[in-house]
PDB file of N, CA, C and O in Angstrom:
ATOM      1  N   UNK A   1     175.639 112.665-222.383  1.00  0.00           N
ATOM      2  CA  UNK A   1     175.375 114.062-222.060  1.00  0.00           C
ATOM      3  C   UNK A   1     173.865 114.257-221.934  1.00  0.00           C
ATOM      4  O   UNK A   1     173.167 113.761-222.820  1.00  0.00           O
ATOM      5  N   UNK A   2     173.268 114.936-220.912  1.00  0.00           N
ATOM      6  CA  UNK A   2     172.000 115.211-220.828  1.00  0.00           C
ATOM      7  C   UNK A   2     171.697 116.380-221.099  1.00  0.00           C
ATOM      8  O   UNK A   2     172.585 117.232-221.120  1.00  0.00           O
ATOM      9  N   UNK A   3     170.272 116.735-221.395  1.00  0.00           N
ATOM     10  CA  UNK A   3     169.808 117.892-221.898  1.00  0.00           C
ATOM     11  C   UNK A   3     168.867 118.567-220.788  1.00  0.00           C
ATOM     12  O   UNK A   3     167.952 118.018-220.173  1.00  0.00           O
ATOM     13  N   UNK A   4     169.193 119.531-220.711  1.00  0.00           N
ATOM     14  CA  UNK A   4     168.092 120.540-220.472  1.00  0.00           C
ATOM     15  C   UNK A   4     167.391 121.919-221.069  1.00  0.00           C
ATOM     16  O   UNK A   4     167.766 122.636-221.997  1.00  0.00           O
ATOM     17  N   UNK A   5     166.337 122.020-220.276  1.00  0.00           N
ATOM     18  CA  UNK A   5     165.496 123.500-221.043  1.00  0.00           C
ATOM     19  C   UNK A   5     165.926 124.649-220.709  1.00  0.00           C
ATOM     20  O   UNK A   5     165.678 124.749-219.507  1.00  0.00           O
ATOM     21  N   UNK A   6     166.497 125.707-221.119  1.00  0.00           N
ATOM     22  CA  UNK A   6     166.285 127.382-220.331  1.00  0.00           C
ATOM     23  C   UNK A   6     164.786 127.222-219.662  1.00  0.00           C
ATOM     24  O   UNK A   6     163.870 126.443-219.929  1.00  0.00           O
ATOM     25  N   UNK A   7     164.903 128.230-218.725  1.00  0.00           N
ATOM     26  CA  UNK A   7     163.364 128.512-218.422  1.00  0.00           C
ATOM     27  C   UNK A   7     163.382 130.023-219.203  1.00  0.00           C
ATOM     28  O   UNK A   7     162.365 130.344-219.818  1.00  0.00           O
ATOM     29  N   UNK A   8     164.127 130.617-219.183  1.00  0.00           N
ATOM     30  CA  UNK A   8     163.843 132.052-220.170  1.00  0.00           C
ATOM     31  C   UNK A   8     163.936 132.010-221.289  1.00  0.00           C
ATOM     32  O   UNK A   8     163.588 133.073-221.803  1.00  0.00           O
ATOM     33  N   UNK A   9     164.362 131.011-222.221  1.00  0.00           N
ATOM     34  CA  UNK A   9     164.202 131.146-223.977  1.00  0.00           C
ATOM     35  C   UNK A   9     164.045 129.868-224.547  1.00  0.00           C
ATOM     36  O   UNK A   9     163.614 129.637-225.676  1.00  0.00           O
ATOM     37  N   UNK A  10     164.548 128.763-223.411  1.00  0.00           N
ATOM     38  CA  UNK A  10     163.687 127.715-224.150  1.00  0.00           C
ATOM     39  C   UNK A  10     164.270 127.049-224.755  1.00  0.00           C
ATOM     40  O   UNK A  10     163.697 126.087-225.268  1.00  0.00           O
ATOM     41  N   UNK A  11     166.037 127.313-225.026  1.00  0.00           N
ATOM     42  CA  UNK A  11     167.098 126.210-225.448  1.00  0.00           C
ATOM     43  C   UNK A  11     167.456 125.188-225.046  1.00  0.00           C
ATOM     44  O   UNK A  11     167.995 125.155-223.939  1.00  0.00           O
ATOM     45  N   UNK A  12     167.283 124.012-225.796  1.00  0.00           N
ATOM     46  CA  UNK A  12     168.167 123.071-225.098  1.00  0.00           C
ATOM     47  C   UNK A  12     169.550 123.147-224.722  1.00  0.00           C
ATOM     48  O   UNK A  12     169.875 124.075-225.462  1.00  0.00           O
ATOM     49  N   UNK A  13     170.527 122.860-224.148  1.00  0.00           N
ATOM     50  CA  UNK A  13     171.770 122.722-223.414  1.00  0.00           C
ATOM     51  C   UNK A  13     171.962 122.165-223.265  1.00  0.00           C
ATOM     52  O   UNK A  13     170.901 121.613-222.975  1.00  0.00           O
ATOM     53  N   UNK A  14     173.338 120.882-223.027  1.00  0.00           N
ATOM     54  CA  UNK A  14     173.841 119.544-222.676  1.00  0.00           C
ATOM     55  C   UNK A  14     174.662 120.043-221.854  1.00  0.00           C
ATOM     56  O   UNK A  14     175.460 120.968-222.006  1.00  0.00           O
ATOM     57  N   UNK A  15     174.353 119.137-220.612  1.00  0.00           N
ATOM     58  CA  UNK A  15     174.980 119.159-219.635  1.00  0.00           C
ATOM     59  C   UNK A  15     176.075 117.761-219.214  1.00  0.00           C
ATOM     60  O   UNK A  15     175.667 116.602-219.143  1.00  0.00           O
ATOM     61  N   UNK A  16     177.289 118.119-219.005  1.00  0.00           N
ATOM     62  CA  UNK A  16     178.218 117.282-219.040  1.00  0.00           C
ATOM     63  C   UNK A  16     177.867 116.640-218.050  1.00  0.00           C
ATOM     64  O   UNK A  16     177.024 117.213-217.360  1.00  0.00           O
ATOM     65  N   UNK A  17     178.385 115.091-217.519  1.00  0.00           N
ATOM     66  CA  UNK A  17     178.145 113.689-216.890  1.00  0.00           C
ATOM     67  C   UNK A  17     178.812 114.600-215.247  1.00  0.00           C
ATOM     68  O   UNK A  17     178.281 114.066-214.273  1.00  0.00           O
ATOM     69  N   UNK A  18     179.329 115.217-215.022  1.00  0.00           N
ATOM     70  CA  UNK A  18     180.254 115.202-213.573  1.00  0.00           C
ATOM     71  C   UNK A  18     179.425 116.914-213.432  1.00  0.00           C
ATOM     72  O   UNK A  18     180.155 117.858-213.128  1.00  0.00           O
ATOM     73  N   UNK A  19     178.183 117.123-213.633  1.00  0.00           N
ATOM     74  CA  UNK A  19     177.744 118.780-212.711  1.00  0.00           C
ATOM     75  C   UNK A  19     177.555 117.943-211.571  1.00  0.00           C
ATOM     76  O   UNK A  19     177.775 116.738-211.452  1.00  0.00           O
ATOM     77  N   UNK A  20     176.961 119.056-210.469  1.00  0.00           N
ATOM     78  CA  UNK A  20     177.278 119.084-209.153  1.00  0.00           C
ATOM     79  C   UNK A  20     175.901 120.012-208.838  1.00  0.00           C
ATOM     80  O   UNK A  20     175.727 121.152-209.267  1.00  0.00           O
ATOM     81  N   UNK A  21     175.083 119.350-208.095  1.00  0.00           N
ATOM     82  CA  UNK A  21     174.032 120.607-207.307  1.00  0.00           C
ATOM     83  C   UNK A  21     174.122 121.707-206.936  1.00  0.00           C
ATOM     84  O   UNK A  21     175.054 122.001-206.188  1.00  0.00           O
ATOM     85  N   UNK A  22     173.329 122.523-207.275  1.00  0.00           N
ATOM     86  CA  UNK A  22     173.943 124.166-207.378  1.00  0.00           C
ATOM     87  C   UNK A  22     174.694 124.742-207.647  1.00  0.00           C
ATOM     88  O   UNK A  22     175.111 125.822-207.229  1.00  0.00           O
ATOM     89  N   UNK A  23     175.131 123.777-208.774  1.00  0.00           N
ATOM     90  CA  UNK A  23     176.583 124.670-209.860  1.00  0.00           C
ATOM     91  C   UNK A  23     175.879 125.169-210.267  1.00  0.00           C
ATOM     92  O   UNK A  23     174.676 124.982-210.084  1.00  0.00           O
ATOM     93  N   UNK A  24     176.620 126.374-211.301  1.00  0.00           N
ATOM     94  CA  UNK A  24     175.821 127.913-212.286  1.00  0.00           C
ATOM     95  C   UNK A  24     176.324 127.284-213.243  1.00  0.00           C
ATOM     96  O   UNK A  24     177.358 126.623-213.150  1.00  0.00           O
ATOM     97  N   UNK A  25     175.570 127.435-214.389  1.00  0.00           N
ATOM     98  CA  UNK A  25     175.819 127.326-215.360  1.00  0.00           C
ATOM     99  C   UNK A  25     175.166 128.416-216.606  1.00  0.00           C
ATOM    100  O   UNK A  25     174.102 128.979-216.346  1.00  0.00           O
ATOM    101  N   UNK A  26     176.010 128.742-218.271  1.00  0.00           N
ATOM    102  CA  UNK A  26     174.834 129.502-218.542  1.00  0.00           C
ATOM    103  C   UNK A  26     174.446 129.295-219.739  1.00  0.00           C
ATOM    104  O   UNK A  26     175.255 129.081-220.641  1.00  0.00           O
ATOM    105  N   UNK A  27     173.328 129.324-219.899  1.00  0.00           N
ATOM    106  CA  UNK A  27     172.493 129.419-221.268  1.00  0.00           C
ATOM    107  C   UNK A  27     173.639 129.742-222.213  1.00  0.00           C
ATOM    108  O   UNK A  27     174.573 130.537-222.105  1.00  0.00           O
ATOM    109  N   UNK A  28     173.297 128.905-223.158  1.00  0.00           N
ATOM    110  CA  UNK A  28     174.311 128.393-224.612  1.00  0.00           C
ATOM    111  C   UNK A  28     173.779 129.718-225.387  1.00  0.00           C
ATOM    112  O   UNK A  28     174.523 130.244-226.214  1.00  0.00           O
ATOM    113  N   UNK A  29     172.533 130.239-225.129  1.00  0.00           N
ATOM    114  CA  UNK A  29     171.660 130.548-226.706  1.00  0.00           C
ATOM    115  C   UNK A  29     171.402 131.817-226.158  1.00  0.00           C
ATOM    116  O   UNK A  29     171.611 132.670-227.020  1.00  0.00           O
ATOM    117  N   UNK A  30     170.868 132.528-224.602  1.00  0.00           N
ATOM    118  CA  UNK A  30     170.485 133.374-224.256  1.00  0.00           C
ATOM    119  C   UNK A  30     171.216 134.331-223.048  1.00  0.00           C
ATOM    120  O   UNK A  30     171.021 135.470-222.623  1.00  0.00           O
ATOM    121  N   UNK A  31     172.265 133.113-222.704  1.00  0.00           N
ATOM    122  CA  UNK A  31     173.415 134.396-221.869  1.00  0.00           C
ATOM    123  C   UNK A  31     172.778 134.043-219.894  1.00  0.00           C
ATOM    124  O   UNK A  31     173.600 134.088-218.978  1.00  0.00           O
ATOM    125  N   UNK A  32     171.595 133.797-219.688  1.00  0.00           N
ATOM    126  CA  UNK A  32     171.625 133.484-218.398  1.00  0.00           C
ATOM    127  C   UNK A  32     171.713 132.957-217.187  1.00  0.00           C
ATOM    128  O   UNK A  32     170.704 132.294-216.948  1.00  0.00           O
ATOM    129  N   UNK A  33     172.604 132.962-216.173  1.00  0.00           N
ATOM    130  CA  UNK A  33     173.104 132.011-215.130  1.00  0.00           C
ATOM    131  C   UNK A  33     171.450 131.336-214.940  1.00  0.00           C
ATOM    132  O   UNK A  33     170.331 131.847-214.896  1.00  0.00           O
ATOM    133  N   UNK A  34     172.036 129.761-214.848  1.00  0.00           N
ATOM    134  CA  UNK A  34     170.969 128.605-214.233  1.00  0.00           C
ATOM    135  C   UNK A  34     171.705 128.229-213.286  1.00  0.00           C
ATOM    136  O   UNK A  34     172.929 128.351-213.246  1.00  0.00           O
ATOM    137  N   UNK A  35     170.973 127.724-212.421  1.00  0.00           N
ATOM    138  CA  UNK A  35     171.554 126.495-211.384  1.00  0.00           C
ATOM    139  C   UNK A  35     171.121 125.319-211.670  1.00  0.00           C
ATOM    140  O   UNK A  35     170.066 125.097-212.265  1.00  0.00           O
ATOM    141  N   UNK A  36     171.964 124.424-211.233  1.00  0.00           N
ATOM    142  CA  UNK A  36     171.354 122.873-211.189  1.00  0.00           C
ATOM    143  C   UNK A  36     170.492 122.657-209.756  1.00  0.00           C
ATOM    144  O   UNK A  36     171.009 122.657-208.639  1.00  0.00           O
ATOM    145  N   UNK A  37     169.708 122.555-209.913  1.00  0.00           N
ATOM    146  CA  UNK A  37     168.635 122.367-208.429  1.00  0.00           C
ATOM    147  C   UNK A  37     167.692 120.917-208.251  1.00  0.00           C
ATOM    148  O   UNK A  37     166.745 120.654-207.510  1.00  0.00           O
ATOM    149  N   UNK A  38     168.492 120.042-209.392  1.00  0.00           N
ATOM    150  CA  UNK A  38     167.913 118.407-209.696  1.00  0.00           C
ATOM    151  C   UNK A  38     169.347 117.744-209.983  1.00  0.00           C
ATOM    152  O   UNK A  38     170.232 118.537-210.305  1.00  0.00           O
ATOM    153  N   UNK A  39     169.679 116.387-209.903  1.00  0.00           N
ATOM    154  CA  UNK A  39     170.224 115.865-210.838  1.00  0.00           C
ATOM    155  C   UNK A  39     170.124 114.903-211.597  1.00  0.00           C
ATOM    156  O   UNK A  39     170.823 114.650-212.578  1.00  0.00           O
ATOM    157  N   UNK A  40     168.775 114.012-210.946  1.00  0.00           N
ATOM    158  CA  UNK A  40     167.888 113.079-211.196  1.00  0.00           C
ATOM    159  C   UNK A  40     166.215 113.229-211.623  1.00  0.00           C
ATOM    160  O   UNK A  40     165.418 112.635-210.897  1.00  0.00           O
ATOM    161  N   UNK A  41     165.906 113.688-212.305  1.00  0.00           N
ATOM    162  CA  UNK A  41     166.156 114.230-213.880  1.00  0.00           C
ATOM    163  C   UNK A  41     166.941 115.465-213.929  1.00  0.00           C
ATOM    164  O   UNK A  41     166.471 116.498-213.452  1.00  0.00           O
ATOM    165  N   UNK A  42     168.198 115.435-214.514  1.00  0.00           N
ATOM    166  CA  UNK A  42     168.807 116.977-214.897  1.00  0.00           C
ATOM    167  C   UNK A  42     167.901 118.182-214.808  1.00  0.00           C
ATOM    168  O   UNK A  42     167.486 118.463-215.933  1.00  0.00           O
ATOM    169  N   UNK A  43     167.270 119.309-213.513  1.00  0.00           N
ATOM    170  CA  UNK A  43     166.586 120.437-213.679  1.00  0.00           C
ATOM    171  C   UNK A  43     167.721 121.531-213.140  1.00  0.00           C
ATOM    172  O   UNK A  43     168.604 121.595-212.285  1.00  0.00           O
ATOM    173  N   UNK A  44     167.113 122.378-214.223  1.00  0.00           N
ATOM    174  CA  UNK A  44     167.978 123.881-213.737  1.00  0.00           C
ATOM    175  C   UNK A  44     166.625 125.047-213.656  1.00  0.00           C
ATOM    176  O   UNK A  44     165.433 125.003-213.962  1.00  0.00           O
ATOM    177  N   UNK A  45     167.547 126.078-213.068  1.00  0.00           N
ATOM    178  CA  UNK A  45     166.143 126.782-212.787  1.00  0.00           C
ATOM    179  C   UNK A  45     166.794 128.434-212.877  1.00  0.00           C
ATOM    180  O   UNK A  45     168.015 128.323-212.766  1.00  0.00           O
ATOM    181  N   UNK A  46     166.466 129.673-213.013  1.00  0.00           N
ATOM    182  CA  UNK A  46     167.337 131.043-212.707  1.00  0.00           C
ATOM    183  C   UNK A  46     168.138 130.767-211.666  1.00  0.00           C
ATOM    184  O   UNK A  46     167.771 129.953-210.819  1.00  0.00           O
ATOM    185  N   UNK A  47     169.585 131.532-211.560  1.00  0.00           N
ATOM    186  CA  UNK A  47     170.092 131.295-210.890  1.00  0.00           C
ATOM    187  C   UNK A  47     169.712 132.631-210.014  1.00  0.00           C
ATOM    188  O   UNK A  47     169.270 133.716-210.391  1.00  0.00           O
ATOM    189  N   UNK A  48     170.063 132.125-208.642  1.00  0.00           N
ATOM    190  CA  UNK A  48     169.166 133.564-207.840  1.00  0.00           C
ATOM    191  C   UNK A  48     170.460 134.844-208.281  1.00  0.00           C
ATOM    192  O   UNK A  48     171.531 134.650-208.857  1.00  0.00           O
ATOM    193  N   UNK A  49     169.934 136.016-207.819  1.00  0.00           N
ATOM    194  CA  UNK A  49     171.117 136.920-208.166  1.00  0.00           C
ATOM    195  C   UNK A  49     171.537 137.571-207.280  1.00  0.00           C
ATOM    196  O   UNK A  49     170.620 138.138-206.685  1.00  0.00           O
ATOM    197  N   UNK A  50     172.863 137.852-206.739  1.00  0.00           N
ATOM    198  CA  UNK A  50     173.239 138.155-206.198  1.00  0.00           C
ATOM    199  C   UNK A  50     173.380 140.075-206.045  1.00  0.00           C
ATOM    200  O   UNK A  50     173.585 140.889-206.945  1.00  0.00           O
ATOM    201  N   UNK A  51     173.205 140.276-204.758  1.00  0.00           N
ATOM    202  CA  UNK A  51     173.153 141.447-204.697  1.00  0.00           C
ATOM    203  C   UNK A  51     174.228 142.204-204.398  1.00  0.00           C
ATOM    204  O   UNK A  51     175.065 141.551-203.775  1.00  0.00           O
ATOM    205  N   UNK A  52     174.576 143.482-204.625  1.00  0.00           N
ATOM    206  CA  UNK A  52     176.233 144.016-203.865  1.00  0.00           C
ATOM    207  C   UNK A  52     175.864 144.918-202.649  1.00  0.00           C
ATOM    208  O   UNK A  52     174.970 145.764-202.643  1.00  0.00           O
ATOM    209  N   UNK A  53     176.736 144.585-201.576  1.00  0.00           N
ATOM    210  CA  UNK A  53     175.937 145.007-200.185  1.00  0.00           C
ATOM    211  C   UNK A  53     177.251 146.075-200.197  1.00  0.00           C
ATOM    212  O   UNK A  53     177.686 145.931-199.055  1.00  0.00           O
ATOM    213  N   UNK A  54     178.179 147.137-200.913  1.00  0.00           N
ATOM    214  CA  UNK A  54     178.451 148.347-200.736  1.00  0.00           C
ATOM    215  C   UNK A  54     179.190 147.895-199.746  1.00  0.00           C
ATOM    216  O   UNK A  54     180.055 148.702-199.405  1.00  0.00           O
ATOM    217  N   UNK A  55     179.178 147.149-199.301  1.00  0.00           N
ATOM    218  CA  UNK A  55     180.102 147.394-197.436  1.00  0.00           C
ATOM    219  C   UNK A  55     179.340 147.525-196.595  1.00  0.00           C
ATOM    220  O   UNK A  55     179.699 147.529-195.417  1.00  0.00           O
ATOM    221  N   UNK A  56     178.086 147.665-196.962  1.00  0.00           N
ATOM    222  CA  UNK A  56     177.479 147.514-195.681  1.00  0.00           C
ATOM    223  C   UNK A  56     177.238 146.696-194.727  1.00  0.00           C
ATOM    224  O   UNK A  56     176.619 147.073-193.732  1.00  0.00           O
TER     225      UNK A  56
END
């Protein structure tokens, strides 16, 4: 299992052997969607956020 950092609080997290690039994942300790945006070294980063377009 590999580890990574939050970028907002700074927890480590283990990330299971089979993620996938630009899966979401979320902070164990602080609640916020990451993405995987590495997988060679394991990096995650905010996950962008999605906006609600109303129907428009």
């Amino acid at each position: 299992m590999s580890q990574i950092s939050c970028p907002e609080c700074a927890a480590e997290n283990g990330l299971n052997a089979d993620i996938e690039m630009n899966e979401i994942i979320v902070c164990q300790d602080c609640g916020v969607d990451l993405e995987i945006i590495s997988l060679d070294p394991p990096t995650v980063d905010l996950a962008p956020i999605e906006e609600e377009d109303w129907g428009e």
